[in-house]
C-alpha positions as CSV (number, residue, x, y, z in Angstrom):
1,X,82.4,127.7,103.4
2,X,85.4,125.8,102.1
3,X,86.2,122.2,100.6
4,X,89.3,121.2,103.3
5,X,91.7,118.2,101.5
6,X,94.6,116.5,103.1
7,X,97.9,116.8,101.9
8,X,99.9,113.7,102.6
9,X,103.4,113.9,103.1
10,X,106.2,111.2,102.7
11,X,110.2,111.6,103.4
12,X,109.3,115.9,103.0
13,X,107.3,115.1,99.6
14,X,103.6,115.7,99.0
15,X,102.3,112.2,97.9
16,X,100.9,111.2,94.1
17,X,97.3,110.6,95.6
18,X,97.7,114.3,97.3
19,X,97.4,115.6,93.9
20,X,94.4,113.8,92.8
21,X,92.9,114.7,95.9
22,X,93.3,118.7,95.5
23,X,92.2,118.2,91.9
24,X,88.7,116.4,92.9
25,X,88.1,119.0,96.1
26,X,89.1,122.1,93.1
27,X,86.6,120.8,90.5
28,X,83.6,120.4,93.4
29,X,84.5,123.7,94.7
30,X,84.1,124.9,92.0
31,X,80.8,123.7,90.8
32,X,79.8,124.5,94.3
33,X,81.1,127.8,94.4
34,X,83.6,127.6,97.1
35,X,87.4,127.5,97.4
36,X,89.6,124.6,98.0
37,X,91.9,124.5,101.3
38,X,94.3,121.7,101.7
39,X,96.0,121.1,105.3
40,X,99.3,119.6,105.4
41,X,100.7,118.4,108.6
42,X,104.6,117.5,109.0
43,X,107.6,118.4,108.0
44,X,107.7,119.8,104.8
45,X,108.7,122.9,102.3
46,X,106.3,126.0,101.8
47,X,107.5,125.4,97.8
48,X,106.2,121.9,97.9
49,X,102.7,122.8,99.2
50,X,102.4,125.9,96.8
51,X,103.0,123.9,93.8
52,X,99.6,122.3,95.1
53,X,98.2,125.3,93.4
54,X,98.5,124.0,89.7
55,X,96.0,121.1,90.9
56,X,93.5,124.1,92.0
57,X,93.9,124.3,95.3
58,X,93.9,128.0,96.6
59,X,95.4,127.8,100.1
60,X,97.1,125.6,101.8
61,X,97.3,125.4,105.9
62,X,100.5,123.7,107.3
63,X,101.3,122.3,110.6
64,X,104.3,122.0,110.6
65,X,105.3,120.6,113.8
66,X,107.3,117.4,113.8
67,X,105.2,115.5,116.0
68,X,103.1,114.8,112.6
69,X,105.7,113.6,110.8
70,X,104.5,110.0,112.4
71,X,101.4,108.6,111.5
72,X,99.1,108.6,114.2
73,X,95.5,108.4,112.6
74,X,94.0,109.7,116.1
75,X,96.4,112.5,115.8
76,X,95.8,113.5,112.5
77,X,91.8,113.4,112.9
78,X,91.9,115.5,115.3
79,X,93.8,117.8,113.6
80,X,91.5,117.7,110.8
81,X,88.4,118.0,112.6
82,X,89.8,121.0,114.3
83,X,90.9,122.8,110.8
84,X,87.5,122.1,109.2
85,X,86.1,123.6,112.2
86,X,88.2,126.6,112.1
87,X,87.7,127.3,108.6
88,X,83.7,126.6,108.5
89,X,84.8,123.2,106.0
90,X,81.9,121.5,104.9
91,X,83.3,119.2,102.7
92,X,86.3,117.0,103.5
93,X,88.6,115.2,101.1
94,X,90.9,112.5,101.8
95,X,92.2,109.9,99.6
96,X,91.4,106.4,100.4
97,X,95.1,105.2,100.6
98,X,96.2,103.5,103.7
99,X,96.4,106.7,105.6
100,X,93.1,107.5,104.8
101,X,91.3,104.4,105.2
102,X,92.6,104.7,108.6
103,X,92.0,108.6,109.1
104,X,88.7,109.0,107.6
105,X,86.8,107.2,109.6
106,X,87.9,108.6,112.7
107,X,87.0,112.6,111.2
108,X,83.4,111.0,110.3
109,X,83.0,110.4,113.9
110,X,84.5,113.6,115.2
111,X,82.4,115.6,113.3
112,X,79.6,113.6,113.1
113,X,79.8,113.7,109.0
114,X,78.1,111.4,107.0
115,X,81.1,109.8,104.9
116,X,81.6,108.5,101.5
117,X,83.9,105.8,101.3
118,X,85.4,104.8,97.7
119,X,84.2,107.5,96.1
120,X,85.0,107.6,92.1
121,X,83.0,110.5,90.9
122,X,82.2,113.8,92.1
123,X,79.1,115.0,94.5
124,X,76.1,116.4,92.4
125,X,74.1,119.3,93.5
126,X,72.0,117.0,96.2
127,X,75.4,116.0,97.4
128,X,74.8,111.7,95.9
129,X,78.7,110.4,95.4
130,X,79.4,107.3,92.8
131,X,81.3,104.8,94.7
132,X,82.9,101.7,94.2
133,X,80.8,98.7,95.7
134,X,81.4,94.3,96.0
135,X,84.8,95.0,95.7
136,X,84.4,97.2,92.8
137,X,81.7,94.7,90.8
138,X,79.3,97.5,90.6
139,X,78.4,100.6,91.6
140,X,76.5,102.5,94.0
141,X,75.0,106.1,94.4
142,X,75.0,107.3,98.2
143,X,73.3,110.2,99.2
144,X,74.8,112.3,102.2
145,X,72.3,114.5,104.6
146,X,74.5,115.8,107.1
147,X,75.8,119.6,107.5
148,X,78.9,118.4,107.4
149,X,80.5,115.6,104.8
150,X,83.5,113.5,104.4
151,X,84.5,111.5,101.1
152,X,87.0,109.2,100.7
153,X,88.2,109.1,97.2
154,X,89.7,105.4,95.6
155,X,93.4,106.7,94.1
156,X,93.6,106.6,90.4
157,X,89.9,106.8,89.9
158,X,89.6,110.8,89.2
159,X,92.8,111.4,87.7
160,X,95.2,114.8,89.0
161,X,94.3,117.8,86.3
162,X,96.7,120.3,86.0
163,X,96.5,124.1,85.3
164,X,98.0,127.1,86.7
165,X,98.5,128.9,89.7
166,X,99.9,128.6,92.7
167,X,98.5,128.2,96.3
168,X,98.8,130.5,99.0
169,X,100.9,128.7,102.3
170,X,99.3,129.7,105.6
171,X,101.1,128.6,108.9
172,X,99.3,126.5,111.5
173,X,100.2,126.4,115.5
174,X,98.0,122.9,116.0
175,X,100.2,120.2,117.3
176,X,99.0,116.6,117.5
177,X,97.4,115.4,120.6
178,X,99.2,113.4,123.2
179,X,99.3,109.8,121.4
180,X,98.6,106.4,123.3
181,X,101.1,105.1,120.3
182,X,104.8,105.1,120.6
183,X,107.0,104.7,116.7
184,X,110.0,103.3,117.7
185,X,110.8,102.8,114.1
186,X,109.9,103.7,110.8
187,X,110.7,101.4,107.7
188,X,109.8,102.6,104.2
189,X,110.3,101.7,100.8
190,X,113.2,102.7,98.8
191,X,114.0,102.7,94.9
192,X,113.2,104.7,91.8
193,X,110.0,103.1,91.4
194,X,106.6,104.2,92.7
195,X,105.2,102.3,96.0
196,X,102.2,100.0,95.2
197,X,99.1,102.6,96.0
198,X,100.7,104.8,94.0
199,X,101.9,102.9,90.8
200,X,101.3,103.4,87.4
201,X,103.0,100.1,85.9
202,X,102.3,96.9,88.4
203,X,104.4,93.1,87.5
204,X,102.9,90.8,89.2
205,X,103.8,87.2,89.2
206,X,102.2,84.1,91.4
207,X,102.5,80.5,92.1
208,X,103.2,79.5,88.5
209,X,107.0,81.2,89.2
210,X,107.8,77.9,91.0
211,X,110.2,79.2,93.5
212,X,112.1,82.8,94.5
213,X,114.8,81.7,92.6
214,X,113.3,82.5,89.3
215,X,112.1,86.0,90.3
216,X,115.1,87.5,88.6
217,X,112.8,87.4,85.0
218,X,109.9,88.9,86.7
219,X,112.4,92.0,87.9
220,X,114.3,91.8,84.8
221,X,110.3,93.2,82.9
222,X,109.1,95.2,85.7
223,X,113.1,97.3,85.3
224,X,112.6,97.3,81.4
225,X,109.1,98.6,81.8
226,X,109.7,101.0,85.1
227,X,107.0,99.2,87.1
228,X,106.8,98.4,90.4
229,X,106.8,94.3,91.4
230,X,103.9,92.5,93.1
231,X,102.9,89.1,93.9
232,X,99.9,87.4,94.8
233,X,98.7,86.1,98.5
234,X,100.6,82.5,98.3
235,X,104.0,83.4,97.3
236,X,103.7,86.3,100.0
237,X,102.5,83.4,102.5
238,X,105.5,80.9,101.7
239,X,108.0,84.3,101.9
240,X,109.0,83.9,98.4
241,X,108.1,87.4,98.5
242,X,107.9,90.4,101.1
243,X,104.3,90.8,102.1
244,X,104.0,94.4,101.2
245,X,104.1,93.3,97.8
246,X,101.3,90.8,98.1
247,X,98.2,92.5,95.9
248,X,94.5,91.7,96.3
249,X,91.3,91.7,98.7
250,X,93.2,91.0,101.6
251,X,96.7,93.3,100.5
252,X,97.1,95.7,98.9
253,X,94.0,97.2,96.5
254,X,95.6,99.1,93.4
255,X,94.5,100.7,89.9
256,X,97.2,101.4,88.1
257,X,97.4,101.8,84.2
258,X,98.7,98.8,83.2
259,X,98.8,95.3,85.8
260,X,101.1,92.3,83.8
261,X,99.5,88.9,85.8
262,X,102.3,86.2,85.2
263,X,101.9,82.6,86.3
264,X,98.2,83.5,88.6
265,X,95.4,81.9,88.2
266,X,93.3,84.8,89.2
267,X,91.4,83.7,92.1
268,X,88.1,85.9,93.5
269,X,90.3,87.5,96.3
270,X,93.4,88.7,93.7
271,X,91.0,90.0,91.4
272,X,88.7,91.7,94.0
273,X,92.2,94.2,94.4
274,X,93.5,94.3,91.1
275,X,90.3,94.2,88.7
276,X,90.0,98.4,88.8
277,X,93.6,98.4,86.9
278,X,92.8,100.1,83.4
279,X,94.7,97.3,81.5
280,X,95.1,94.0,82.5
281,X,97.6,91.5,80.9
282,X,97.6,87.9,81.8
283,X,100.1,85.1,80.9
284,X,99.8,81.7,81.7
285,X,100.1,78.1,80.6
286,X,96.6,77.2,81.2
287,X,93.7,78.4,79.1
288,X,91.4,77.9,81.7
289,X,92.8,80.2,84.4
290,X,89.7,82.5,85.5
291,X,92.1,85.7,85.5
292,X,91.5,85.1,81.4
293,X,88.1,86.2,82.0
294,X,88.6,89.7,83.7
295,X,91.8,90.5,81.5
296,X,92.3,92.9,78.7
297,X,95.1,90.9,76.6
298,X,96.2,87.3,77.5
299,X,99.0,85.0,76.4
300,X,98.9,81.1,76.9
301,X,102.2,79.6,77.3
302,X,105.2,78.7,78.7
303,X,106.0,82.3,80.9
304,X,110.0,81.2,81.2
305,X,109.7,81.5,77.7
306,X,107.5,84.5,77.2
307,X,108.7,86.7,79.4
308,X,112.3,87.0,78.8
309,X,111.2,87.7,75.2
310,X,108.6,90.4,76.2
311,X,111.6,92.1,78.2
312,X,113.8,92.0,75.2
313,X,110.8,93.4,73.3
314,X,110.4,96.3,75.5
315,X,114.3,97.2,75.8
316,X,114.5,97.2,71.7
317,X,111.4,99.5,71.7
318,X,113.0,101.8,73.7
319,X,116.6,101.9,72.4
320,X,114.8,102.3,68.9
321,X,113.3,105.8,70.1
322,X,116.3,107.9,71.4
């Protein structure tokens, strides 16, 4: 029996939450005393997918035709189904990032696996998972029965642990199945910052901004800092900013180590995808604003004023350490 994990590729690199991923299949394998097989499927390097090896996994399968190089989530389950089959997987891994909301689902059903979705800890020895629950208000304990399981793990909730080693590559002849879905284009995020799922450092800024035109100060932090920029549902809404940015119960869900709120007020729905960050700083005018409530630090005041000082305070802390 093996522990199966995908390995998610973008532009021919494995992705952050790939990492966590191998690191929570190696540590249940290894409570559970079997190995950890990852499956890859697109276009990438054999050096790339060894590396995967330092996160504990001990093999990884490739597919390497380019027909998976487009996301097809029908495609890619079936893949998956057909690798856990071939390898007698019990267990499969996939993060819960947009792909694998989307894929996870659809290997559940294959298989007929019970599945875990937003998973934060690891299966004990009756196989109950901790997972995230009311938008991550609480916390359940779901039991799994069935031969074969599926988890879907919440990125930034397990952490990647590194060691040594490296993985074994093993080539794969599975090509997707004939898709009912035709790409005629791919757009994708460019820039030396991390995409949302994946970020570390989030500045966000809402309503409080008072038109696009002042969004220079909020870039001006998030550049200082390295973080990625975000926004809240309303200023995505009126196009002050790109929807992909937009952050919350109905965008994008993310937990990333430190989340800087300027100028929102904090309603349920922005928390509901935001409240998992590890630190949360919030600065706005009024006192009152719920986000206050749910934040780690808080600043009331005047954010024109306070953030162009906060950016001059981060540059100075850096130029004072090389």
């Amino acid at each position: 029996m093996a522990i199966l994990f995908l390995v998610e590729i973008a532009d021919g690199k494995v992705k952050k939450a790939s990492f966590e991923a191998a690191s929570y299949a190696a540590k249940y394998a290894s409570q559970a005393g079997k190995e950890a097989v990852g499956l890859a499927l697109g276009s990438i390097d054999d050096a790339s997918l060894s590396a995967l090896g330092i996160y504990g996994a001990k093999k990884i399968i490739h597919a390497s035709n380019a027909g998976f190089d487009n996301f097809d989530a029908s495609a890619y389950a079936k893949a998956i189904a057909e690798v856990a089959t071939q390898i007698s997987a019990d267990t499969i891994i996939i993060s819960q990032t947009l792909t694998g909301k989307a894929v996870a689902p659809v290997v559940s059903a294959r298989l007929k696996a019970g599945i875990v979705s937003g998973a934060v800890g690891l299966p004990d020895a009756d196989f109950v998972v901790k997972k995230a629950a009311f938008s991550g208000k609480a916390f359940a304990y779901v039991k799994v029965e069935t031969a074969v399981k599926v988890v879907a793990v919440v990125p930034n909730s397990f952490g990647a642990t590194k060691g040594e080693g490296s993985a074994s590559v093993e080539a794969s002849a599975i090509a997707p199945a004939a898709s009912r879905v035709t790409v005629k284009e791919v757009s994708r995020q460019t820039g030396d910052v991390a995409p949302l799922p994946e970020a570390e450092l989030v500045v966000s800024a809402g309503r409080g901004m008072k038109g696009p035109e002042n969004w220079g100060i909020v870039e001006d932090l998030a550049t200082a800092l390295g973080a990625t920029t975000a926004c809240s549902r309303p200023v995505a809404d009126v196009h002050w900013r790109p929807h992909h940015e937009h952050v919350g119960q109905t965008g994008v869900a993310i937990r990333p180590n430190l989340y800087i709120a300027i100028g929102i007020s904090g309603a349920i729905q922005h928390l509901a995808g935001v409240n998992q960050s590890k630190c949360i700083v919030v600065i706005n005018k009024d006192p009152e604003a719920p986000f206050f409530k749910a934040a780690d630090y808080g600043i009331v005041g005047d954010l024109f004023e306070i953030v162009p000082k906060l950016t001059a305070a981060v540059k100075a802390l850096k130029a004072s350490q090389h």
